[in-house]
Legacy VTK file of the C-alpha trace (Angstrom):
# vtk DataFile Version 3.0
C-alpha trace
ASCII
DATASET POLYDATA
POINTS 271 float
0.000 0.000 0.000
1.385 3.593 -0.586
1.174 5.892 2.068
1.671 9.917 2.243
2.294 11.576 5.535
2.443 15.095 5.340
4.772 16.210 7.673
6.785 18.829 9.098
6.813 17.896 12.974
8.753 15.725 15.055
5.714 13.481 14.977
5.987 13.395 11.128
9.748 11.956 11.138
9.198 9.613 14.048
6.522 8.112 12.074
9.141 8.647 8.683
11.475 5.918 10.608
9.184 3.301 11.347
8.124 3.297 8.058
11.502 3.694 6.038
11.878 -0.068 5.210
8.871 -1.143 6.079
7.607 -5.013 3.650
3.956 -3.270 3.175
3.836 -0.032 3.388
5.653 2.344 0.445
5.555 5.294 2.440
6.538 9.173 1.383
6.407 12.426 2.846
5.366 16.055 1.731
6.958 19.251 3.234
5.125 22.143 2.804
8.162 24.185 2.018
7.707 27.215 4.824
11.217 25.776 6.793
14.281 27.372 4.925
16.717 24.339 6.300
13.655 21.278 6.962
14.918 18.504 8.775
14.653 15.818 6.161
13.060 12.358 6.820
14.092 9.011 5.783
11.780 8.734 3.515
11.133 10.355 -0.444
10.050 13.358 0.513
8.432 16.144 -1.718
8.557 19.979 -0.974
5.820 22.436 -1.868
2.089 22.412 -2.020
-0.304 20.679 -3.940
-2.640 23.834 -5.129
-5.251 23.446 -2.981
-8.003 20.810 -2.801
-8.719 20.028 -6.285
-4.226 19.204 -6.390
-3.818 16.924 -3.322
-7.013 15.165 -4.434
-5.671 14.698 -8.004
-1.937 13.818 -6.560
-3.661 10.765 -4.195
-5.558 9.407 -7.006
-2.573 9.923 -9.516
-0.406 8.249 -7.390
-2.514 5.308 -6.124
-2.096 6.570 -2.258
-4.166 4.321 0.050
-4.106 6.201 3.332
-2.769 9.825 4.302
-1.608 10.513 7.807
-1.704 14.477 8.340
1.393 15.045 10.800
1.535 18.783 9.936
1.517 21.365 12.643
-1.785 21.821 15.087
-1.573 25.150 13.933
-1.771 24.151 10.285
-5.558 24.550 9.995
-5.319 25.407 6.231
-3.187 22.223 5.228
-5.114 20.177 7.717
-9.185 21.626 5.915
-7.340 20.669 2.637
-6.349 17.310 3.453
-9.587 16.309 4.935
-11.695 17.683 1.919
-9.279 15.996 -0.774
-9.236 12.712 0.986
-13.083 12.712 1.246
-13.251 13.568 -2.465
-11.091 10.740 -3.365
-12.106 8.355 -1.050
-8.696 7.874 0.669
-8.459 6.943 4.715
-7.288 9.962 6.800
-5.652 10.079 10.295
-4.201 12.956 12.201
-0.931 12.396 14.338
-0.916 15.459 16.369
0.535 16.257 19.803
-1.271 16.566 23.446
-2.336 19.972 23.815
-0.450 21.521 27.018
-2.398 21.984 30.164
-2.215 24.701 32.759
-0.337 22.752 36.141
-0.010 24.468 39.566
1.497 27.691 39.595
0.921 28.309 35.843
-0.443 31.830 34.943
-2.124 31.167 31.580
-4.278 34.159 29.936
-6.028 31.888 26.980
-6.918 33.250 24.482
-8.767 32.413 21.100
-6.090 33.592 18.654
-3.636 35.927 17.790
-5.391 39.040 17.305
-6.952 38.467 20.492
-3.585 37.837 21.882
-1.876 40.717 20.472
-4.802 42.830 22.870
-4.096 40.674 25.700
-0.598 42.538 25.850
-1.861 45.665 26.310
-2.172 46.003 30.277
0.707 43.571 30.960
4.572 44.036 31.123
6.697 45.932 28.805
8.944 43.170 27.708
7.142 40.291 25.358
8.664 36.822 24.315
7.234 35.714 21.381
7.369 32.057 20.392
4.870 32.205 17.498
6.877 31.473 14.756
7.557 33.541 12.304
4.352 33.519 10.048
2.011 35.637 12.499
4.496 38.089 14.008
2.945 41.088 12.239
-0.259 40.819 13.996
1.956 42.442 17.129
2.441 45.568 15.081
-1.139 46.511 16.261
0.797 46.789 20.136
3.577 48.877 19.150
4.773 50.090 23.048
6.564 47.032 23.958
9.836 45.582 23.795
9.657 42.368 21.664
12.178 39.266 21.424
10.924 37.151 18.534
12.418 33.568 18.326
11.913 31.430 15.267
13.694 28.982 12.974
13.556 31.732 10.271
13.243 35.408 9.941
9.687 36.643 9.616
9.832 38.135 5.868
8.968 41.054 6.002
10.600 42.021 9.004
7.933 43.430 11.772
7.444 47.070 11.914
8.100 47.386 15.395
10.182 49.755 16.912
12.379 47.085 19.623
12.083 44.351 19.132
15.691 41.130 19.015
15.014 38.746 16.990
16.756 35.109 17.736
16.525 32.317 15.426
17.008 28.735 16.895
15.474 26.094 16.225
14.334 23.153 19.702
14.558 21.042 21.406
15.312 23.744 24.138
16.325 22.774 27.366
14.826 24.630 31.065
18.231 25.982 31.884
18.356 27.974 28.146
15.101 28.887 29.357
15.878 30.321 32.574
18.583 32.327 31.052
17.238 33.589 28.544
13.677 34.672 30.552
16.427 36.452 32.755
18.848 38.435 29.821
16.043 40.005 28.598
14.006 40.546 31.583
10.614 38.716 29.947
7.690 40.400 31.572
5.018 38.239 29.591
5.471 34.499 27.370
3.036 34.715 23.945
3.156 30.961 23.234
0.750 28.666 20.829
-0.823 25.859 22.409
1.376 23.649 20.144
1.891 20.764 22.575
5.264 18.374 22.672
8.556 18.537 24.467
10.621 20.318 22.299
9.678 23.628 23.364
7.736 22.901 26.574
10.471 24.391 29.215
9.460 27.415 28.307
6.613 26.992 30.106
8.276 25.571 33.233
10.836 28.656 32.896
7.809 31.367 32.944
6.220 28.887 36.428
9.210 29.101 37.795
9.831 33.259 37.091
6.041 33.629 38.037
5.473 35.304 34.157
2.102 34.970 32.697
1.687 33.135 29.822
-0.292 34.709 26.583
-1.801 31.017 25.353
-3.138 30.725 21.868
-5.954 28.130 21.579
-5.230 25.685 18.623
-8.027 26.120 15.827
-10.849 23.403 15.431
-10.567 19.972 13.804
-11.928 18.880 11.200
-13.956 15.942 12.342
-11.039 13.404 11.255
-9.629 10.982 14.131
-6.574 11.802 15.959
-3.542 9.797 18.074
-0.627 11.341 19.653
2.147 8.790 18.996
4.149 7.197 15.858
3.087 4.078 17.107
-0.414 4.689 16.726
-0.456 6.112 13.529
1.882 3.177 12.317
-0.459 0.867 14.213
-3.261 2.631 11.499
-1.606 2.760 8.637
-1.048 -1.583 8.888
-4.222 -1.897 9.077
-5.389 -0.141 6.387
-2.681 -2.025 4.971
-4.228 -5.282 5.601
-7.827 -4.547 4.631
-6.023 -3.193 0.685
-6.760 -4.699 -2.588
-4.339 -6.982 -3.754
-2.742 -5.514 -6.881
-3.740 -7.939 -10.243
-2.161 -7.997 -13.370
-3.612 -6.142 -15.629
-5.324 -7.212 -18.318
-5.303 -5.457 -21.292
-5.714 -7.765 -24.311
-8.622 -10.900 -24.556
-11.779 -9.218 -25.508
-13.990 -10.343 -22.639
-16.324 -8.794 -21.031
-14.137 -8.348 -17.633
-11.180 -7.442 -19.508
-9.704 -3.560 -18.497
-8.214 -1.064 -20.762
-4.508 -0.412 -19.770
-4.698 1.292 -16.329
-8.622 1.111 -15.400
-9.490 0.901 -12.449
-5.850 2.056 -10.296
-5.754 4.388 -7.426
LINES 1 272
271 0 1 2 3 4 5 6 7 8 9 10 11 12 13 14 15 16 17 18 19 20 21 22 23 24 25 26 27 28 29 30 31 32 33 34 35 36 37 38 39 40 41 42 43 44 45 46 47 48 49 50 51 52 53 54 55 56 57 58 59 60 61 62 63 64 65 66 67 68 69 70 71 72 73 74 75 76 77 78 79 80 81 82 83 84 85 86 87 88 89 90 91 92 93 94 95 96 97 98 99 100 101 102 103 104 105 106 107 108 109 110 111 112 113 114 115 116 117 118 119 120 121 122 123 124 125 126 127 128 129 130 131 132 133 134 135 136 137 138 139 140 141 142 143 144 145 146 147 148 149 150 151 152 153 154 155 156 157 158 159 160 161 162 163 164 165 166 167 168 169 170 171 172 173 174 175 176 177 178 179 180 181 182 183 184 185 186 187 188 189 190 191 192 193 194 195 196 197 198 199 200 201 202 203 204 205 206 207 208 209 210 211 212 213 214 215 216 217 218 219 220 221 222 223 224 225 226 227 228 229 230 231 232 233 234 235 236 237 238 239 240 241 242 243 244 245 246 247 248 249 250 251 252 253 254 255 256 257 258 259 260 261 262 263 264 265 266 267 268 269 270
């Protein structure tokens, strides 16, 4: 059976290794493209989009894929819509492999909020000096609260660059350890945390760092699903994807020549 994960998370190339060799599965993986440097998976892997619906639906039928497992960001609520609607157009099996949303534990100060406009106004009566670990896709939105003193971390440079007065940006890229994030809540005296509710371990300190420092945390909600089921391990989703695996046609030879009334044209009836 061939597989497509589209990935981009941690998730994504966990699931890339158990699958890179495996006797059933013919597995590949599709990168948006929004990562300068992506960390590449053991597996073919394609970079850009599809075009939309009416592409990723063409590509799975094209390309005979039995089952799609959308690893992509929680955040991803475009990529995630368009993967559900193509799927359901071309009758393909969908899974999401997504990570545990965080949850506020003793001590946490956690100002939720909806998303980031409504964050950006959440700002407003709180302390001067903002971490943002948003990425950089959604940085402009903080343009509307010009009065504080931004540091902006991200694996690339937001493009354009933010019209905002002070603002450091630092690009790095996790895991990140609590110690880094100690220090670096310290250096630049963070007043306030603007965080997605992105889940995972790679960049949880931070939140342990601002319980520790007693700093309120800004926490973006992640957007709605889209009705398709979810697990929150490799395993899982590898568990999923073998048994789709199992219940899959049998490919035939195909039989283009004889005349009878079952006989196919030359590639009727694939995907």
């Amino acid at each position: 059976m061939k597989a497509l994960i589209l990935g981009g998370t941690t998730e994504a190339t966990a699931l890339a290794r158990l699958l890179s060799g495996h006797p059933r599965i013919d597995a590949a993986v599709s990168l948006a493209g929004r990562t300068k440097q992506p960390v590449l998976p053991p597996l073919p892997t394609r970079i850009g989009g599809f075009g939309g619906v009416d592409g990723l639906a063409a590509h799975l039928v094209e390309n005979g894929i039995g089952a799609v497992v959308d690893a992509t960001h929680p955040f991803a609520d475009q990529i995630s819509a368009n993967a559900a609607a193509a799927c359901a157009r071309a009758g393909v099996p969908l899974l999401v492999l997504t990570r545990k949303p965080w949850e506020p534990g003793e001590g946490d100060c956690w100002i939720v909020v909806p998303d980031m406009e409504a964050a950006a106004e959440a700002l407003r009566p709180l302390g001067e000096n903002v971490f943002l670990t948003i990425g950089r896709q959604e940085v402009a939105v903080f343009e509307a609260v010009p009065d504080k003193r931004y540091v902006i971390r991200a694996v690339d440079p937001p493009e354009p660059a933010p019209n905002l007065s002070d603002y450091r940006l630092i690009l790095d890229r996790g895991p990140f350890t609590l110690e880094g994030e100690c220090a670096l809540l310290e250096k630049h005296r963070v007043d306030v945390v603007v965080s997605k509710n992105s889940g995972g371990s790679a960049t949880e300190a931070k939140l342990e760092a601002a319980r520790r420092r007693g700093i309120p945390v800004v926490m973006v909600e992640r957007p709605p699903g889209n009705g398709v089921a979810e697990v929150h391990g490799a395993g899982a989703a590898l568990d999923w994807l073998e048994g789709q695996s199992s219940r899959a046609p049998l490919p035939t030879s195909p039989r283009c020549a004889g005349g009878g009334a079952d006989s196919l044209p030359c590639g009727a009836g694939e995907g």
